[in-house]
N, C-alpha and C positions, 0 to 999 in steps of 0.2 A: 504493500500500500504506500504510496505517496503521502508523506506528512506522516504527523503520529494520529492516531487514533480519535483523539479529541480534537484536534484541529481540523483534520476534514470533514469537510459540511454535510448536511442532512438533508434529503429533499426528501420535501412534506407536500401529498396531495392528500385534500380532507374535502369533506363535505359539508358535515355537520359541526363539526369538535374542530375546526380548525383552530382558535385561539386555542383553549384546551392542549389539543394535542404538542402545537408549536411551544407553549411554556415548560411541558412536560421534557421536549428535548430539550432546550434550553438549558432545563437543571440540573441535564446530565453532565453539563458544560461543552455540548458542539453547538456550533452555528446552524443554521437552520437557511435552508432557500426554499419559500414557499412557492408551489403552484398556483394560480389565482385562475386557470383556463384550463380545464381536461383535456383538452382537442390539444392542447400546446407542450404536455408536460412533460411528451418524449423529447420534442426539441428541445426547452430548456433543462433536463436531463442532464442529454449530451452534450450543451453547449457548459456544464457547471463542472464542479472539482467533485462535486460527489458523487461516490462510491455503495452506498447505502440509499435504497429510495424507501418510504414509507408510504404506504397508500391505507388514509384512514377510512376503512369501510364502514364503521359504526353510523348505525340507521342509514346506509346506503348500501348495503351490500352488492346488489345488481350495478349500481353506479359502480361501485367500488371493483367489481372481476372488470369492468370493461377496462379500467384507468390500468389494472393489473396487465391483461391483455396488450396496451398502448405501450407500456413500459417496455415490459418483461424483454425485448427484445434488445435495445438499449441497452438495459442492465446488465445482461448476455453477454452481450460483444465488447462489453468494461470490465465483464469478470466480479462484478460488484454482487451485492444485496439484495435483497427485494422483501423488505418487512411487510405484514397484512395487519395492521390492527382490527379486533374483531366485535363487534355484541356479542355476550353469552347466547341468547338465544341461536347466534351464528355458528355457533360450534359444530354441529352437524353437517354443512356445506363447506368443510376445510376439502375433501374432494376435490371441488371446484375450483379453490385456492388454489391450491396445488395446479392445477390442471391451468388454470389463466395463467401460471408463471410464477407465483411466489416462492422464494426459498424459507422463508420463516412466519409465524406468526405469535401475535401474541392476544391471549382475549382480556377484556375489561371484566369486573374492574381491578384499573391496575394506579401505579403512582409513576415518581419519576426515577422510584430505585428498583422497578419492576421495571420499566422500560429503558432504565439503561443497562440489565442484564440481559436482557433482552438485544440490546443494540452490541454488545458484547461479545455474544454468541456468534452475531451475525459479521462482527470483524475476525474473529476466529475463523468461521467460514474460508472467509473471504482468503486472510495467509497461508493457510493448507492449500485452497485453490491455485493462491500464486507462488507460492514455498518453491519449488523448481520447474522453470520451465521442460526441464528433461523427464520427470517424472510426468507429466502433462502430457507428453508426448509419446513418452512409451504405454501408458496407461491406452492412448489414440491408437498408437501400434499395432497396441494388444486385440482391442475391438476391430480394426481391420482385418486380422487377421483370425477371430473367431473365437478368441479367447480358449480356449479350453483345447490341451493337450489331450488328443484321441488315436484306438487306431481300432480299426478293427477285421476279421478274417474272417472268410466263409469256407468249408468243408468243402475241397478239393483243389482248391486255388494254392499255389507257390509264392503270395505274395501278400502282403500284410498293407490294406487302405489308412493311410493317414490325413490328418488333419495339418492345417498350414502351419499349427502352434507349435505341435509336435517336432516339424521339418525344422523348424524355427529351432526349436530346442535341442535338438540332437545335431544340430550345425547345417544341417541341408539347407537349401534356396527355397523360400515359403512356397513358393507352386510345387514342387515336390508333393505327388498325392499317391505314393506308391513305393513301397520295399520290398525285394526279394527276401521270402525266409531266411535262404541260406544270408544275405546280406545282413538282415537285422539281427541273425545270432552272432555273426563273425565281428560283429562291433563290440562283442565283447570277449573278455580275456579266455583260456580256455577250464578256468573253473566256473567262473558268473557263466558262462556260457552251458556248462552241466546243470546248474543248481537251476535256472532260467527254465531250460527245456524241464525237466523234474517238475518242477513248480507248475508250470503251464499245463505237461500233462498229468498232472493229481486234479488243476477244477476239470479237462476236458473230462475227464472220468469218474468225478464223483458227480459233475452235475450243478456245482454250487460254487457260487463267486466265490474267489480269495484273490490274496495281491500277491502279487510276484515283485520283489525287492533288489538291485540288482546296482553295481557301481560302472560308471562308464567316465572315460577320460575324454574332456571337451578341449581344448586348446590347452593341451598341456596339462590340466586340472584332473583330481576326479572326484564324480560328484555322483551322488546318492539319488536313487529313481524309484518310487515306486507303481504301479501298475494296480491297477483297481480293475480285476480283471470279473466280468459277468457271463454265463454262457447265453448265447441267442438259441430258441427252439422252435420249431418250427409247428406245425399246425396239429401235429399228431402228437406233440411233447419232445421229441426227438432232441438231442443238441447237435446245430445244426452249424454253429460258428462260435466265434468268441469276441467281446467287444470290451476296449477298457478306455481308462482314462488317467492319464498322467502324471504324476504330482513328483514336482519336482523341490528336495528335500534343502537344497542350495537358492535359496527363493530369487537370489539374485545375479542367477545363470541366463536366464531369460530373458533378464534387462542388456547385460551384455550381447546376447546374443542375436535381442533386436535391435542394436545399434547397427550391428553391423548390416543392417538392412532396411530400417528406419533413419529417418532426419529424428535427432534429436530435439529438432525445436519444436517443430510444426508435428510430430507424428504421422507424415508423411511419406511414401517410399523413398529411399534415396536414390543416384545416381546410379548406385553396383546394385540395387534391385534394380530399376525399373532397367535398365540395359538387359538384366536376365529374364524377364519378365515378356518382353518385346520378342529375346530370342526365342524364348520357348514357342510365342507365337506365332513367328515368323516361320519356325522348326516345322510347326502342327499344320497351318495353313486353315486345314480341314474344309478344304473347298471355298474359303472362301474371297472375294477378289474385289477390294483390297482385302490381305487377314490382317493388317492393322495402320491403324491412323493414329501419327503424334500430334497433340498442338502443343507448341510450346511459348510460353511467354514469359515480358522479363516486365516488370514495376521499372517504371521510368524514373529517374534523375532522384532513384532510393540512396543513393551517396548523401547528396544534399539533404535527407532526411534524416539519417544517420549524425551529419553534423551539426543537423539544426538543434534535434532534440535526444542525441546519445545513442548509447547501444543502447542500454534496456527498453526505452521507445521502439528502438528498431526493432528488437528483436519481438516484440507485442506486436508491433504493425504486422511481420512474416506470420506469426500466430495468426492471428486476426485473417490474415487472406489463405493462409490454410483452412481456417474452418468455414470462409465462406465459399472456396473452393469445394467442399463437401458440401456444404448444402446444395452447392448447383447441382452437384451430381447426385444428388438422390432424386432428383425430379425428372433425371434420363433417363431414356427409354433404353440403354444402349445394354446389350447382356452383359459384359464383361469390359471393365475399365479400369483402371489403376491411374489415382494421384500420387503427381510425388514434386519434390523441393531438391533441384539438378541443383543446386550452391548459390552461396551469395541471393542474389534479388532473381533469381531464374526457377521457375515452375514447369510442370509438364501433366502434361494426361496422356495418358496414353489409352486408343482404343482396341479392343479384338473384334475382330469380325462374327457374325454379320453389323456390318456400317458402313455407309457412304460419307461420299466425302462431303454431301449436302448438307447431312445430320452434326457431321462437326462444322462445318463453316458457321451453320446455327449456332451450333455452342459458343463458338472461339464468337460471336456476337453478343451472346450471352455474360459474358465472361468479361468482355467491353462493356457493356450495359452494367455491370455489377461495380464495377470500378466507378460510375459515375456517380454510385452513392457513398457519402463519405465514409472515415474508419473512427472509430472514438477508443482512444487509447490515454490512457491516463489522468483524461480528465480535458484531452484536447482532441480535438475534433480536425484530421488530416485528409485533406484530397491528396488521394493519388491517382495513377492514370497507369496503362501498360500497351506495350504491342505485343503480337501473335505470329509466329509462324505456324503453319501446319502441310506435314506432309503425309503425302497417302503409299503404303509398298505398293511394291510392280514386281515383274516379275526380274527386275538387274537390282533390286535388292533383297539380301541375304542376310546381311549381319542388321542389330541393333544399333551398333556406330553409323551405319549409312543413314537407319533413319532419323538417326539424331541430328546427323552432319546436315542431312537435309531440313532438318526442321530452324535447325540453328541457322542456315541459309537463309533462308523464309523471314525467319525474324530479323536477320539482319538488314533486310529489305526492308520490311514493315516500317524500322527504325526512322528512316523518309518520309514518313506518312506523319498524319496527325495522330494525339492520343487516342489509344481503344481500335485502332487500326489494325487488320493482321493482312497477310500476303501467304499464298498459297503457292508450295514448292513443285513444281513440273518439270519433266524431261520434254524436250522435243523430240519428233518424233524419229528425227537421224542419230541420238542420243549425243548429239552434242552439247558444249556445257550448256548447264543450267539455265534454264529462264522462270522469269515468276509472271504466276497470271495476275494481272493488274488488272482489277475490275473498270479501273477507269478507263485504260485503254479496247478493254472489249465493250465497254458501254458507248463508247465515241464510235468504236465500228458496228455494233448493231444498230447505232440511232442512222447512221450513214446509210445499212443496207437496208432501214424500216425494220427492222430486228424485233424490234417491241410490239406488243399486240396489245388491241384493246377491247374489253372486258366490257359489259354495261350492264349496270345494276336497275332495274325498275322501284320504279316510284308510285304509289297506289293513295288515288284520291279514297280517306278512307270513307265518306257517306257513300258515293257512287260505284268504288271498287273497280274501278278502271283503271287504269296503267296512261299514268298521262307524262310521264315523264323516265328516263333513264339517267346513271350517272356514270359518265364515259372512268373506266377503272385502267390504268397502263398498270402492264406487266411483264415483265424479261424472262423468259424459258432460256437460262442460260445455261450451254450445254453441260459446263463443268458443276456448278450448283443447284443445276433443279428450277423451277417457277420462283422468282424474286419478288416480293410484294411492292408498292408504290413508295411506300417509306424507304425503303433498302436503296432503291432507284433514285431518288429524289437527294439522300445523302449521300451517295459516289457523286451526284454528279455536283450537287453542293462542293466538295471537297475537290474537282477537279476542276472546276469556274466552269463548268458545262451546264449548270442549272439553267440559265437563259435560254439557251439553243434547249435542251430537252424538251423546255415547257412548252417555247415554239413549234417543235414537231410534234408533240403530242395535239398541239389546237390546231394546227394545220389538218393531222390525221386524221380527229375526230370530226372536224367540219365535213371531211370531202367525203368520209363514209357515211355520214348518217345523211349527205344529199342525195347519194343512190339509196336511200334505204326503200322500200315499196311502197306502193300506195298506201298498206295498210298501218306503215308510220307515220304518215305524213302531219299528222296531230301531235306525235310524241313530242315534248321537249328533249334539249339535251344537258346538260351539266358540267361543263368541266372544272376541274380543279384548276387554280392559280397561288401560286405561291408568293411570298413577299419578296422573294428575286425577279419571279416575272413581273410586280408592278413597281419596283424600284429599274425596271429598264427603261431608259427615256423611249425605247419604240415600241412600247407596250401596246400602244395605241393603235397604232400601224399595223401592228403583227396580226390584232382581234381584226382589224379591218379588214385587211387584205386577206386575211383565212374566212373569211364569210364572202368576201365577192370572190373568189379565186373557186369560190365550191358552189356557190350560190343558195348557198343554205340561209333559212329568215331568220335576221339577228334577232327575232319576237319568238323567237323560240330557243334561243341561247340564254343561259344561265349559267354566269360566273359565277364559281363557289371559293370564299376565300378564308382561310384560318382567322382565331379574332388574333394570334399573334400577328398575322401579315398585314392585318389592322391596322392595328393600333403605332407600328414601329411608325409612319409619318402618315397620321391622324391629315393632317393639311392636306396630303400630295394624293392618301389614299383618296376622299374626300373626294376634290377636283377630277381625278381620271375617274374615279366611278360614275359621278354624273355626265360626263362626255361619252361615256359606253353608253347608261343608261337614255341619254337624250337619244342617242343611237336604236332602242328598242330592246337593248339587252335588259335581261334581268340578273340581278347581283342577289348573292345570298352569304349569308355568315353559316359558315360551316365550325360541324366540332364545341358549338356554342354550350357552356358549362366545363370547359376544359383550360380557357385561358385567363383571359383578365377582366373578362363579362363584366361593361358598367354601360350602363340605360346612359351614360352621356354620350358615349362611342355609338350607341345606337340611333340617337335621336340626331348624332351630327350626321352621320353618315348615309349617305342614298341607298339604303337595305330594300330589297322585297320579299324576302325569306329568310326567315332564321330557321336552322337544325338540328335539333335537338341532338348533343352528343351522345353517342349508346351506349355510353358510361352510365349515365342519367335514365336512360330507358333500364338497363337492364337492373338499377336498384328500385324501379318500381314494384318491383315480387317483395321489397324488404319494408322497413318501419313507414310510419306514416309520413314524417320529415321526408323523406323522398319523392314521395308522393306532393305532397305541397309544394315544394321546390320545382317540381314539374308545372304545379298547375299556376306557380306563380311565373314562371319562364313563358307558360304560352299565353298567360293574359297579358302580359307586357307585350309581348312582340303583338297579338290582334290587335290593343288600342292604339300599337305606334303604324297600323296597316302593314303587316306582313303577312304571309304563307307560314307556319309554321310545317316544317317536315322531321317526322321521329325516324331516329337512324337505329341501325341492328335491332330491329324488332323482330322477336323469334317464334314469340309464343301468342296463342289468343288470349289470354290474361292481361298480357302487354296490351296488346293492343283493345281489348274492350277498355284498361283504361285510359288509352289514351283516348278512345271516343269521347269518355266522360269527361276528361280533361279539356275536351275541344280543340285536338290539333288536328290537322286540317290533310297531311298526308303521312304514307310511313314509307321507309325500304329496309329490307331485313332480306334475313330466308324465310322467314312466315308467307312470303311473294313466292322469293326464287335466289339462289347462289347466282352471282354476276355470270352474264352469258358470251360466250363469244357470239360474233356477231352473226356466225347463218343461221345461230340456235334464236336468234331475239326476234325476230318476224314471225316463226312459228309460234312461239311460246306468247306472245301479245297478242295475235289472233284467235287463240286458241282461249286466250284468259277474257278476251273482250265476250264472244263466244259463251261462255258457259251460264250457266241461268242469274247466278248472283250478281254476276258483274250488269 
């Protein structure tokens, strides 16, 4: 803990007992930073020196698990506290407690020499937790690897199944899942090796567990092993194998012997694992192509971090991005993967097949996105940022170094780029050296060859139920990644000053398709997206002109849709060019609206005739009734200012019955239809005009 125990402050959110409970700490002699806002108290949290939060539930209990809830996560990634003040009658729901995130509680009634034993406990906690980072880590180790020394044999096999702990323990490489008999006796001397066998076969033949006890020499050492051996029987009573479990008598052979295979800091694989790890991989293949994907990345100008605020900072911050490394990975889909901490400020993942190289590019964006949310380390709150390389096997490489070499390539490319960037390692196809695919430069040769395809979402007047509009969706099928969504697109070409020209071929492409579209569209509107690069281009103007006469499409049937950030950046200029579209017959719409800086002054300056309800906002309609409100208050404001209101990702008829009673005016979801390419939208709108409801 930073400071001593009394000096570091207290954060107190209360409900009821706030004076109360703040005097109580007080008299324990810490300082106190009260919460005054629930919705606020995880930020100022992490923005404080405290270690220890208190969330006073008494007469608020439900308030009280939510504010738990808001914490807990904060508290988590500080390694700190988390007190629950309770009502006696509350004693019954410590489950819950628990279960929101608390590590302590205490029930009333209490004083202030009951809550400073209490606050006691909980700094006890707290130095065990931080007591060694090594111990932290091999504990991490440990859970990777499944905890528990096992092995076990079936009748008639020559080879005894292990567990990774095991492998671990007996010096093998953790993916080890298999020893020959003859091999597991010969590990040991040639008495343990009689008394072993003896032992083993007295339970196969009485039937009945016992342990077998036996010394074996690990780097030099030797150390005591016992076997906690059970027989397996099969359906008839039979014994049909034998299964045990480990216990090793030296408790601190296992620490040793996951160093040599673990990071010490992070509990993460190291370097001489995951290199073995890859090979075995690599070895196996098992049909599959790639059988494995590295991404590797390194935390940017971590030097500078180091010096700002020391080692122990640093070494917290490497912590810190180990465990949020794990959580990424429990929410993959992928079978078999391995994290690990390659030295210094350098990480790695590695994957086993089946995985493509779409599914990590995904991630290694993931893993960019994670980095944009801060770290809180000691009581201060650090941006950091990283790049990525990643590389996929072929069939020219063999060893674990190649993939690395290539990944470490990758990354060094990446290093070019902006933060959260990575760069994907490829061979050409004469296998000369290396090139890296640069999304920017296949995004400038797809837009050149019309590469991009687009996508149209319908729009459904909801009284009538007719399809009166579409919204033009751009998407990249790029060959090396898969279908790109419009955000992906939108920031490559951000990043490579191409966002002007993209926006322009995208309205160019959408005008001159939806002129041929059939008779049976001829009513439909169209939609496109504009970004705040498209209207910060002085020929903004020009560009909408001339893609509506150059197609001959009715600008009375165009509708610009623009973010409220694209908004609001110049309020004045936005303003002016939209009324000169608008005098034009276009229609402007605020897209995404409940997302950015939503103020009725931006609305009433500005020439709107739609506002869109963002599907963030629709889709909390199924939750509390504030949601609901929040809604009905967004679309009375936009009818009395004369808008269109339109509800976006509407999925469900729940949703939308209430948005009828809410009175917006259209929806697009999938409750319609998933965005169509374009020979699928002529059928599916005639077909829907067509059916008896509409």
């Amino acid at each position: 803990m930073h400071g001593s125990s009394l000096s570091a402050p207290v954060f107190l959110a209360s409900f009821r007992y706030r004076r109360e409970a703040q005097d109580a700490i007080e008299a324990t002699g810490r300082p106190v930073i009260v919460s005054l806002r629930p919705d606020d108290a995880a930020r100022r949290y992490a923005a404080s020196e405290a270690l220890i939060a208190i969330v006073d539930a008494r007469g608020a209990l439900q308030r009280g698990l939510q504010q738990v809830e808001q914490l807990s996560q904060a508290v988590q990634e500080r390694r700190g506290g988390l007190l629950v003040l309770l009502s006696r009658s509350d004693a019954a729901s410590l489950g819950d407690v628990y279960t929101a995130g608390a590590t302590h509680y205490l029930i009333s009634p209490f004083g202030a020499s009951e809550l400073g034993q209490s606050l006691r406990f909980v700094e006890r906690s707290i130095r065990r937790m931080q007591k060694t980072s090594a111990e932290t880590a091999v504990a991490s180790a440990q859970a990777s690897i499944g905890g528990t020394a096992r092995w076990e044999w079936n009748l008639g096999e020559d080879f005894v199944r292990i567990g990774p702990a095991l492998a671990v323990l007996i010096g093998d490489p953790p993916h080890t899942d298999r020893l020959s008999l003859d091999d597991a006796f010969l590990r040991l001397d040639r008495r343990a090796r009689a008394q072993a066998r003896r032992a083993v076969r007295r339970i196969w033949q009485a039937g009945v567990p016992g342990e077998v006890e036996h010394r074996l020499v690990i780097d030099g050492r030797p150390h005591t092993y016992v076997h906690h051996v059970r027989p397996v029987r099969d359906a008839g009573g039979g014994v049909m194998g034998l299964t045990a479990t480990v216990e090793d008598l030296d408790s601190t052979l296992i620490e040793r012997r996951l160093s040599a295979h673990f990071d010490t800091l992070t509990g993460l694989a190291n370097l001489r694992h995951a290199r073995a790890w890859v090979d075995e991989k690599l070895n196996s293949r098992a049909g599959h192509n790639p059988a494995c994907i590295v991404v590797m990345f390194a935390i940017s100008r971590f030097d500078q971090v180091n010096a700002a605020y020391g080692r122990a900072v640093a070494d917290s911050l490497l912590q810190a991005v180990g465990r949020r490394l794990r959580r990424l990975l429990n929410d993959q889909t992928a079978e078999s993967e391995l994290p690990a901490r390659l030295g210094g400020a350098e990480f790695a993942v590695a994957f086993a097949g089946p995985i493509t190289l779409n599914q990590a590019v995904f991630f290694s964006q993931r893993i960019g996105k994670g980095f944009e949310k801060p770290f809180i380390v000691g009581g201060r709150v650090i941006h950091l940022s990283c790049r990525l390389g990643i590389a996929a096997s072929d069939e020219e490489v063999t060893t674990a170094d190649e993939m690395f070499q290539r990944a470490s390539a990758a990354l060094a490319s990446a290093k070019e780029l902006d933060p959260n960037s990575f760069q994907v390692f490829l061979s050409d196809e004469h296998g000369n050296p290396a090139r890296f695919a640069s999304l920017e430069s296949d995004l400038r040769a797809a837009a050149e060859r019309r590469g991009l395809s687009l996508l149209y979402q319908p729009q459904v007047d909801i009284v009538t139920n007719r399809i009166v509009g579409v919204e033009a969706l751009v998407r990249w099928d790029h060959p090396l990644y898969g279908v790109l969504p419009a955000e992906t697109l939108f920031a490559i070409a951000e990043r490579a000053e191409f966002g002007t020209r993209l926006g322009e071929q995208i309205m160019r492409q959408a005008c001159g398709e939806a002129a041929a579209w059939p008779a049976s569209l001829r009513d439909i509107r169209l939609s496109i997206n504009v970004t705040a690069a498209d209207m910060r281009a002085p020929d903004f103007e020009r560009i909408v002109v001339e893609s509506l006469a150059d197609s001959h499409f009715p600008a009375a049937r165009l509708t610009l849709e623009v973010t409220e950030g694209g908004l609001v950046e110049d309020l004045e200029h936005a303003s002016e060019i939209l009324s000169k579209l608008r005098h034009r017959g276009i229609s402007v719409a605020i897209d995404d609206f409940g997302t950015g800086y939503s103020s009725l002054a931006y609305l009433k300056s500005l020439p709107l005739d739609i506002l869109k309800v963002d599907k963030k906002l629709v889709t909390d309609l199924s939750g509390s009734t504030r949601d609901r409100v929040i809604v009905r208050g967004v679309v009375d404001m936009a009818r009395s200012l004369g808008m269109v209101v339109v509800a976006e990702g509407v999925e469900t008829e729940s949703q939308l019955e209430t948005l009828v009673r809410e009175g917006c005016n259209w929806y697009q979801g999938y409750l319609c239809s998933p965005p169509l390419a374009l020979g699928d939208l002529a059928p599916f709108v005639e077909n829907w005009q067509r059916t008896p409801s509409a």
